[in-house]
N, C-alpha and C positions, 0 to 999 in steps of 0.2 A: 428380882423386881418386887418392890411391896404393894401389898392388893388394899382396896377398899371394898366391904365389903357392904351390902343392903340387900336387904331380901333374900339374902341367902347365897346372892351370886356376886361373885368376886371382878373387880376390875384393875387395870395398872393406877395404883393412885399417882404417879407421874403421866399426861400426855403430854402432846407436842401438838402445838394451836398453829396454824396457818393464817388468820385472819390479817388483813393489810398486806398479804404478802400478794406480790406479781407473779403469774406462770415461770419466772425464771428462776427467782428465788426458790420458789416450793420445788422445781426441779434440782436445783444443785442443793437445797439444803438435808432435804430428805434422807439421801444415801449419806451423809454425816450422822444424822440423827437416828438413823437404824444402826449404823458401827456405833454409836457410843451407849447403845442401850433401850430406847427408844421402839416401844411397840404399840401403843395406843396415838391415833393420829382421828385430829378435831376439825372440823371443815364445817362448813354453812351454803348452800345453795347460794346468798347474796355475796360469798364471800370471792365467786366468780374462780374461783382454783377446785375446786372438784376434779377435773381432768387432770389437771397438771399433778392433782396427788397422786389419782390413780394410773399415772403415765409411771413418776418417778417410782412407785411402791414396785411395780411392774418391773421394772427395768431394773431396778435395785437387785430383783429375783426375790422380794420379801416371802414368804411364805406366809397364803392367805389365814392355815390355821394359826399362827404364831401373831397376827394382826388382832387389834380391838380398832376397830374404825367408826368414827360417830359423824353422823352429818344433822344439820337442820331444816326444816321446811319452812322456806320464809312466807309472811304474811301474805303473798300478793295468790297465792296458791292454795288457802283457805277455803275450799271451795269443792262441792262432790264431783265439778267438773276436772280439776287440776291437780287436789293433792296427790291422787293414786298417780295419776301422771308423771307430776314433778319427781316424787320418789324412783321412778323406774327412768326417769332422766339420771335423777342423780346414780343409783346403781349405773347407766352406763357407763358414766363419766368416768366414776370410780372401777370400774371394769371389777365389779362384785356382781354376787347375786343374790346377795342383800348386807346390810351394812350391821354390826354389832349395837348400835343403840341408836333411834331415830329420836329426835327432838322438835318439838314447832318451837319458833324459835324467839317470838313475843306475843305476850296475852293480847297485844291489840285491842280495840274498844269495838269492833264491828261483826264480831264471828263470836257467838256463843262457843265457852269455852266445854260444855256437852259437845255441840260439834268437832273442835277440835280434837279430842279426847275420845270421840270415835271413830275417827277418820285415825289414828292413832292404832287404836286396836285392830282396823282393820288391815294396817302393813304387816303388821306383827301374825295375825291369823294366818295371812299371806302368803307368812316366810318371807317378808322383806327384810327384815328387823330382826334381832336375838329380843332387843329389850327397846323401850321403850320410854319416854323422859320430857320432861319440860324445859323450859327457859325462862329466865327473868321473873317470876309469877311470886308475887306477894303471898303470905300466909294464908290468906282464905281463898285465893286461887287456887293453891298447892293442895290444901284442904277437899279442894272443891271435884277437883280434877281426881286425886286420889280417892273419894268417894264413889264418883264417875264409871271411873276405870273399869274395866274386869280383868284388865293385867292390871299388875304392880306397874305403878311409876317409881321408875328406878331411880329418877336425881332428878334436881333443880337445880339449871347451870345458871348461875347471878357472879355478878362483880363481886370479887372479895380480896383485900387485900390491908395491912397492918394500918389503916387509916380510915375505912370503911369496917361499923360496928356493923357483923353481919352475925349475931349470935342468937338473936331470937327467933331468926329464921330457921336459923341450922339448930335449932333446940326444937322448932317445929317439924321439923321435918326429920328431926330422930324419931320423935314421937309416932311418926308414918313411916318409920324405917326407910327414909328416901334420903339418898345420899346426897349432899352437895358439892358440886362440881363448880371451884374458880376458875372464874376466866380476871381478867387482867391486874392478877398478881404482882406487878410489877408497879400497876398503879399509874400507865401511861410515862415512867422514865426515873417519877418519884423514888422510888423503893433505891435503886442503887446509889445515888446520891446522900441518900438519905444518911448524918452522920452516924445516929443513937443505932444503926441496925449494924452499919460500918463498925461500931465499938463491938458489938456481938459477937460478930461476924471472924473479929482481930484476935477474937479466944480459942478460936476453932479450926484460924487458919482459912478462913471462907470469909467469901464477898459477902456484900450486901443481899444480892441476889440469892445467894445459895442459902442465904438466914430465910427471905421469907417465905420461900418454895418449903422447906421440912415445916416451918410452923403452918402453914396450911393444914398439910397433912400429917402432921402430929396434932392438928384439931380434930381429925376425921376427914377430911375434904380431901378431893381427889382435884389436884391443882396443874391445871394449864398452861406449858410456861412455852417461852416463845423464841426466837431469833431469827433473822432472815441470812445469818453470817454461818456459814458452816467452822469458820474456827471457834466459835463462843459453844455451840451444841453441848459436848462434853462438861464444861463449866456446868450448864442447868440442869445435866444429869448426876453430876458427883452431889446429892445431897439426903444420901443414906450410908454414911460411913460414919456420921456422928448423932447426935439428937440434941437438943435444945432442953436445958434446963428448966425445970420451973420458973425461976425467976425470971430465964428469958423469956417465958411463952406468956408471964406478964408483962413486962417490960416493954413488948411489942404490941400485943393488946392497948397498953395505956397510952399507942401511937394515935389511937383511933380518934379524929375530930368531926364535930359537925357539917357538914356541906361539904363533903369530901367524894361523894357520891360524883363520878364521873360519865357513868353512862344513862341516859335517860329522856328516849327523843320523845318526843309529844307525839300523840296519838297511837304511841306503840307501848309507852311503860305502863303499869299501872299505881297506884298510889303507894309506893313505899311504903314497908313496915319501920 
């Protein structure tokens, strides 16, 4: 498994994201995803599957040491009555007792992000948490929080994907040794269709899909990838038997266009870099 590494501590830079999946799905897909390689697994309190991950990890017999498990605390639980709460919901659900890296899961416009950032350090103090992390957070968010802190912020999890220029962030947040973690690499369906990654793709013997998952993480990003089919699983893990050229790792870069940005609800993003 190849690691990413910030702050000194190492993580799988492939996981396997649950988001839009149903209880049934995250149940049958998991035990594929753990035989083909798979040991960092990505969930969100909104994302309504918590249980069902921690049913199927269970039942799979995964071994908790051998797990990296990250969950998020959604915005509605901002709050010194709720977050410590929410988290020891979510540990049940998840049948841990405590999770390898907690995230809030959007800067929001109503909850001072000092707040969030110490409701943060106090999981971690806890023992809820190994590490600790953001979501979605602009540069002087990221900035802000990492001054914040008295743990390290491990990562900033944002959209990233060959059509989304996301390099001034992730050039910002080298600079805070804070790793960046993509989530919808695929680009909501774009990425595999897509011909010019198809031609890449035809050199190597590999999908669309399997180009943009290494060029992630031959940027440094620890990249999220997803399916709710247990035959495709294996496909999104076979993509460290080759590496991507130079010219490809521009080539895919120069995919990147204006308004390509696809995630960003009002009242929860904040002002893109």
């Amino acid at each position: 498994m190849h690691m990413i590494k910030a702050d000194g501590t190492e993580i799988p830079a492939l996981g396997f994201g649950v988001f839009r999946m149903s209880d049934s799905e995250v149940e049958a897909v998991v035990p594929a995803a753990l035989e083909a390689g798979f040991r960092h697994f990505d969930t969100a309190q909104i994302y309504g599957n918590e249980a069902a991950l921690g049913t199927a990890l269970q039942r799979a017999g995964a071994r908790r040491q051998d797990l990296f498990i990250t969950t998020e605390v959604w915005v509605d639980n901002y709050s010194e009555a709720q977050f410590a709460t929410s988290v020891e919901e979510s540990l049940d659900k998840l049948k841990v007792d405590h999770v390898d890296l907690l995230l809030r899961h959007w800067p929001a416009d109503k909850v001072a992000i000092a707040d969030q950032i110490a409701w943060l350090n106090e999981m971690q103090a806890a023992g809820k948490t190994r590490l600790i992390g953001v979501s979605n957070q602009n540069i002087a968010q990221m900035r802000e929080s990492a001054a914040l802190s008295s743990a390290p912020i491990f990562t900033n999890q944002i959209e990233a994907h060959p059509y989304l220029d996301q390099s001034a962030v992730a050039d910002a947040a080298k600079a805070l040794d804070i790793a960046i973690t993509a989530y919808f690499g695929m680009a909501d369906g774009a990425v595999p269709r897509d011909p010019a990654l198809q031609q890449i793709g035809a050199k190597y013997g590999k999908t669309a899909a399997q180009v943009a998952l290494p060029w992630l993480v031959q940027l440094g990003y620890v990249a999220l990838s997803k399916t709710s089919k247990p035959s495709r699983v294996a496909e999104n893990f076979a993509i460290f038997d080759f590496a991507l050229d130079d010219g490809d790792m521009v080539a895919i870069a120069k995919l990147a266009r204006p308004g390509s940005r696809l995630v960003s609800p009002a009242g929860l993003a904040p002002a893109w870099d």
